[in-house]
N, C-alpha and C positions, 0 to 999 in steps of 0.2 A: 596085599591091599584089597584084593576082591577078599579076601573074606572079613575085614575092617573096611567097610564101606563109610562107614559116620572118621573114623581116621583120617582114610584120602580127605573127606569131602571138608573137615577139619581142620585138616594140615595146611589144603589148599587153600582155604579162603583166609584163614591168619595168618599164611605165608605172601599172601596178595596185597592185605592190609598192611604188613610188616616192611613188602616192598616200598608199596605207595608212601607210607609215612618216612623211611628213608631215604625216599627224592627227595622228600622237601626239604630236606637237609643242605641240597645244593641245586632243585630246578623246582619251581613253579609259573605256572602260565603267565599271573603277572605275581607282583609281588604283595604278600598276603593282609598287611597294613595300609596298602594304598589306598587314598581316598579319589572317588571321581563322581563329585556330586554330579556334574552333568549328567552321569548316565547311571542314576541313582534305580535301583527297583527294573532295570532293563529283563525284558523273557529272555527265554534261554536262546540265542542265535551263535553263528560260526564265531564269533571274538570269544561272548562267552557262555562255554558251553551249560551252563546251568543257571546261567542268570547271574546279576547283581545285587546286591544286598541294601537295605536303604541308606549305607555309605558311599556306595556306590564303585564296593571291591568286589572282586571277582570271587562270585560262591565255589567255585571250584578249587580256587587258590588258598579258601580259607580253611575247606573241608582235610584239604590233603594235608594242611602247614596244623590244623587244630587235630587230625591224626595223630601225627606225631608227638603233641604236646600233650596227649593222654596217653601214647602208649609210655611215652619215658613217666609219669606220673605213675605208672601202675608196674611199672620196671622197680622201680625204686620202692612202692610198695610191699611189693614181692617179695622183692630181695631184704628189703630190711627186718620182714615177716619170720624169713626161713633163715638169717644170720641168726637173730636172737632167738627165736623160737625150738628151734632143731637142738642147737646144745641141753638149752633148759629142756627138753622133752626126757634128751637123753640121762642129764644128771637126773629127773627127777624120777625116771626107769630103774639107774641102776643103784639110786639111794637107797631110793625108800624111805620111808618112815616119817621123821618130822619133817625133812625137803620136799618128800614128795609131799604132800598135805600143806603146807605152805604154798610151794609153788601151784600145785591145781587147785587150792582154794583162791589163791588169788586170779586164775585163768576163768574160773567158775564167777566171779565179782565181776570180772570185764564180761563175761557171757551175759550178765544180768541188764546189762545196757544195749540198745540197737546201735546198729554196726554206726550206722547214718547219723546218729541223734549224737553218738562219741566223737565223730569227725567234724561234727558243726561246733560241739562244745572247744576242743584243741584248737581249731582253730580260727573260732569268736575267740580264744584268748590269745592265741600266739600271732594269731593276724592274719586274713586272708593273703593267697600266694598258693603257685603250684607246688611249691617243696613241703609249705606246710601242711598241704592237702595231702601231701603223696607219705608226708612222715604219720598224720595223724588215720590212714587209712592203714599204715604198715605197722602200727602199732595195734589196730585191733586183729592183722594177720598173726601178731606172736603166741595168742595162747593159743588160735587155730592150731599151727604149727605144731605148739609145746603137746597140747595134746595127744594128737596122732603120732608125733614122735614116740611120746611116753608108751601109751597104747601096745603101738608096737615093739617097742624094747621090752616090755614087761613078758608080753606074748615069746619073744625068741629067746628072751634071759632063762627059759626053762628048756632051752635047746641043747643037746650033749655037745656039740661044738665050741658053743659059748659056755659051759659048765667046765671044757677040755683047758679054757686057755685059762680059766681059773684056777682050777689046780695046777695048773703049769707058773702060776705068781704073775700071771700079765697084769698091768696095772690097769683100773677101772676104765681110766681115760684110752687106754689102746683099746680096749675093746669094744671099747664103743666104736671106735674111729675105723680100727681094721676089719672089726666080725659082725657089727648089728649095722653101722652107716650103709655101708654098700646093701646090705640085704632088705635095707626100706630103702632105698633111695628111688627106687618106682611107686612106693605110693606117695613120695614127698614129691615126684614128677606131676603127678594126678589131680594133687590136692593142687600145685601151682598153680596149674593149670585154671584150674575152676578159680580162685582166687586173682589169678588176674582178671577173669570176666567181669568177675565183684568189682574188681578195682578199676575197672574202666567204667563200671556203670557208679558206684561213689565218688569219681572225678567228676563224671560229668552232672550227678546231683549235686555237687559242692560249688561247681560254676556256675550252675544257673540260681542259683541262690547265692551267687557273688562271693562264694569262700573261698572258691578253689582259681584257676588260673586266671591273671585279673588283665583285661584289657590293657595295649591294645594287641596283646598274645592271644589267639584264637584257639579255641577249646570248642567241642562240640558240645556243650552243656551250655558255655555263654551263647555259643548260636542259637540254639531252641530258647533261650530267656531272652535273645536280641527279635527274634522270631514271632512270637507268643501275640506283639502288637500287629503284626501282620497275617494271621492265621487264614483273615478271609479273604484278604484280596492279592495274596502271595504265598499261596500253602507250602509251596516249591521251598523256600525257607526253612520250613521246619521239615518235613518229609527227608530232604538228604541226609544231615544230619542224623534224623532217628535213625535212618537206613543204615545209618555208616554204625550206631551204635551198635543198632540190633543184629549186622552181621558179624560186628567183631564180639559179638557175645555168642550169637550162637555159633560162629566157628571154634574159638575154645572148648565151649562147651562139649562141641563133636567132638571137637580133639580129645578134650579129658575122658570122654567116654570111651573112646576110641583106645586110648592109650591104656585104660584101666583095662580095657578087654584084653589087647597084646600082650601086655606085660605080667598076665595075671595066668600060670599056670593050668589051674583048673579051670580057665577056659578054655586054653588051649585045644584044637582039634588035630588029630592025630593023622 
């Protein structure tokens, strides 16, 4: 760890955020949909630590409960990015030919459009919602994936290991599975990593522009758009929020740098 200092400092703050977001699975201060116009826009005092919202829920309860509704958003993401993506990298590694040329022209076609601009189109059509935000953001994770998967198959496919099991009749699919998956499967760590940061920051641009998690489910994207009317006389609003964005992006982000150091041979120090 001292010598991954961006690691520690990586691990620890997306392992903070990870925690926080699953309390609210089963404790928040109060309860995250509560309304209590009475004490609508209140400063931050002992009830509530960060203040009230101009519904008059508790900004603490909303930040930690709309945590968690980005991080499972960007789980799903992820995960649906490297199901689909990883195989097709690898088919399109050990094809070749017309598969491979298909498949990365058509990864090359979705590169030709912004990540953002793809996820508001999917889901203007399939209808705003968290699943939809979280499917149309894990859809542009699949050529990421297909990609780097391929990249790397292509690179180890000229390795005498993987040349050994060939002449030995192993079939294409084992060797994908038994001799090239394991041997990337630290840079498919790396890239997740970085990819889920993306996916927490394209959740919360899709909520505040009303695509993504839709009220009264709290999201830290609808905060900063519930926020935006209140900038001058309650900046407290939008500030947590960003805060809470910006750390769970740059903790990843150490992380992945982190992890790309660790896991990567030649960097290793002797």
């Amino acid at each position: 760890m001292r010598r991954h200092a961006a690691m520690a400092v990586g691990g620890a703050i997306s392992l903070a955020l990870l925690a926080i977001s699953l309390l609210a699975l089963v404790w928040t201060p109060y309860p995250p949909t509560a309304i209590d116009i009475a004490h609508r826009l209140a400063a931050p005092s002992a009830a509530h630590w960060l203040g009230t919202d101009p519904l008059g829920r508790d900004v603490l309860s909303v930040l930690i409960a709309g945590g968690h509704n980005s991080l499972a958003v960007a789980v799903v993401a992820v995960g649906a990015g490297l199901v689909a993506g990883v195989p097709l990298g690898l088919l399109a590694g050990r094809r070749g030919g017309v598969v491979d040329d298909l498949l990365m022209r058509g990864a090359d076609l979705m590169f030709a459009f912004p990540a953002l601009l793809t996820a508001v189109i999917i889901t203007a059509l399939a209808g705003p919602g968290a699943m939809n935000a979280a499917l149309a953001i894990g859809i542009f994770n699949v050529p990421v994936f297909a990609r780097l998967t391929r990249g790397a198959t292509r690179a180890l496919g000229e390795r005498d290991f993987v040349r050994a099991a060939q002449l030995l009749g192993r079939h294409e699919l084992a060797i994908g599975r038994v001799h090239i998956l394991p041997n990337i499967a630290a840079l498919l760590v790396v890239q997740a990593s970085t990819q889920f940061a993306l996916a927490i920051l394209a959740e919360a641009g899709l909520s505040y522009v009303g695509l993504g998690t839709q009220p009264p489910a709290p999201s830290w994207g609808r905060m900063l758009n519930d926020a935006q009317t209140y900038i001058f006389t309650a900046p407290r609003l939008a500030i947590f929020p960003g805060l809470a964005i910006m750390a769970a992006v740059l903790g990843l982000n150490l992380l992945g740098d982190g992890l790309r150091d660790f896991l990567d041979p030649r960097l290793r120090r002797i």
